[in-house]
N, C-alpha and C positions, 0 to 999 in steps of 0.2 A: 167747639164747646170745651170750656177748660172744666175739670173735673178731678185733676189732681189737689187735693186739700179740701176739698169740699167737704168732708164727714168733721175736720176739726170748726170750721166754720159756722154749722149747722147749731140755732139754740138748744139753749142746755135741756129742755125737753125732748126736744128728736132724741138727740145724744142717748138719750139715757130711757127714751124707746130701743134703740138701735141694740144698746147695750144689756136692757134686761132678755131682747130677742138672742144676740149671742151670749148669754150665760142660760137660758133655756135650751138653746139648738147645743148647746156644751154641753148639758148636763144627760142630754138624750145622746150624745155623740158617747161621752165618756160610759154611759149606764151598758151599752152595746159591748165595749171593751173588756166591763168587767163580766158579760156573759158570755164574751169568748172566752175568756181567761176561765168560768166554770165549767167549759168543754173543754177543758184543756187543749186548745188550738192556736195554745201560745209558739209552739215552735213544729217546723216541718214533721215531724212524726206524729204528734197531737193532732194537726190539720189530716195527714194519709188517715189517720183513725178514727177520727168523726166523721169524714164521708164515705171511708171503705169499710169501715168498721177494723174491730179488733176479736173476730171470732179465734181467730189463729192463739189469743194469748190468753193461757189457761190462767196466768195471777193477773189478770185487768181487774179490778174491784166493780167498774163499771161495766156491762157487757153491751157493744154499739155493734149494730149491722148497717153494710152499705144502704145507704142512701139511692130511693129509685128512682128512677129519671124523671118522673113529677115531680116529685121533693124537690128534687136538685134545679129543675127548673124554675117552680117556687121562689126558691131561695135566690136563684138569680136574678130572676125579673123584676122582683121585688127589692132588692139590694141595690141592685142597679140605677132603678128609677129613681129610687127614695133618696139615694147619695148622689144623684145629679142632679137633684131638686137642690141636696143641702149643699152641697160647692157652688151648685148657680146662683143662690141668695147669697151666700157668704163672699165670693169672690165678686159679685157687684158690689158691695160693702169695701171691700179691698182697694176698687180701684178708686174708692172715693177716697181714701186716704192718703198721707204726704209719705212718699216712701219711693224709694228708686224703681223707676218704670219695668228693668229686669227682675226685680225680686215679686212687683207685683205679676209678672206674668210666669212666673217659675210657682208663686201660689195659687194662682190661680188656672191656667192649665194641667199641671204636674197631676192633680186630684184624679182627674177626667180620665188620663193615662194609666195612672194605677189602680183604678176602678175596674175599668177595662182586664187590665193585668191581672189582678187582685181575684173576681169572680169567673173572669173568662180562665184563670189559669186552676180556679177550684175544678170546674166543668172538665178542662183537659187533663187533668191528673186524675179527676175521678173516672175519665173515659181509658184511662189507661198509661198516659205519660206519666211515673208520678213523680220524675224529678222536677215535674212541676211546682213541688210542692214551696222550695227553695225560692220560685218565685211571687209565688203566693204572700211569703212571709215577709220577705225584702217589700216588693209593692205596697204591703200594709201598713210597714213600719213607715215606710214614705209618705202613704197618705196621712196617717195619722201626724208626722213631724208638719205637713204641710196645712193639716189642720188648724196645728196647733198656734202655727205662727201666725196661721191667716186669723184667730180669734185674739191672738195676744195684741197684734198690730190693730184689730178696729178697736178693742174692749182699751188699749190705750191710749187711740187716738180720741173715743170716746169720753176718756174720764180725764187726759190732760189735752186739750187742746191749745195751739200756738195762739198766745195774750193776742197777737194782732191780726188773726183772723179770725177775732170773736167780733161780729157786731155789737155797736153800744148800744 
């Protein structure tokens, strides 16, 4: 089954189904990011403080207590599933496009890995390792650049596809 260039080939209808579906699943993806960034869990210290809290720091403006093991489960379970749903539709979108077979699987695996990383490394920092926290932040930034590419690569090959794999 050949399937590499198939997303440029597809009429300009799909196409641009394809394409409003990744500029929605972006806009849900992106809306996430800026409500991490209003917990401040942009960088290792922000992340130890939103799930262990910051009772210890008398000038915190905000006052956060640890997260209890329902919470935290919660938030995993649900993190978990919901961003292996969104890399499972995104990366089958991936591999339909014309692009080198290692960059399609470095976007399309890489996600899964720092998913994994990303929340299982929340869980272990908040259980007590917390230089976990460093990887938490690394993992996310990953996922997020692998997001990115894998939305810029279909939402491209959506809106320019190659003249001679358009049907007439």
């Amino acid at each position: 089954m050949e399937y590499d260039g198939v997303l440029g080939s597809l009429p300009k209808e799909i196409r641009l189904f394809i394409a409003a579906f990744v500029f929605v699943l972006s806009v849900g993806y992106f809306t996430g990011l800026l409500f991490i960034q209003e917990t401040e869990s942009t960088t290792p210290a922000g992340i130890e403080k939103n799930y262990l809290g910051n009772e210890d720091d008398e000038g915190a403006e905000v006052m956060k207590f640890k997260k209890g093991e329902r919470e935290m489960l919660t938030v995993i379970h649900t993190h978990v599933l919901s961003m292996s749903f969104i890399f499972f539709l995104l990366g089958g979108l991936v591999w339909t496009t014309k692009a080198p077979k290692k960059l399609k699987l470095f976007l399309t695996i890489e996600p899964f890995l720092s998913i994994i990383l990303t929340f299982g490394g929340i869980y272990i920092m908040w259980s007590g390792i917390s230089w976990f926290k460093y990887i938490v932040v690394f993992s996310g930034i990953l996922m997020t650049a692998a997001y990115i590419g894998s939305a810029c690569l279909v939402l491209w090959q959506c809106f320019v596809p190659k003249k001679s794999q358009q049907p007439s």
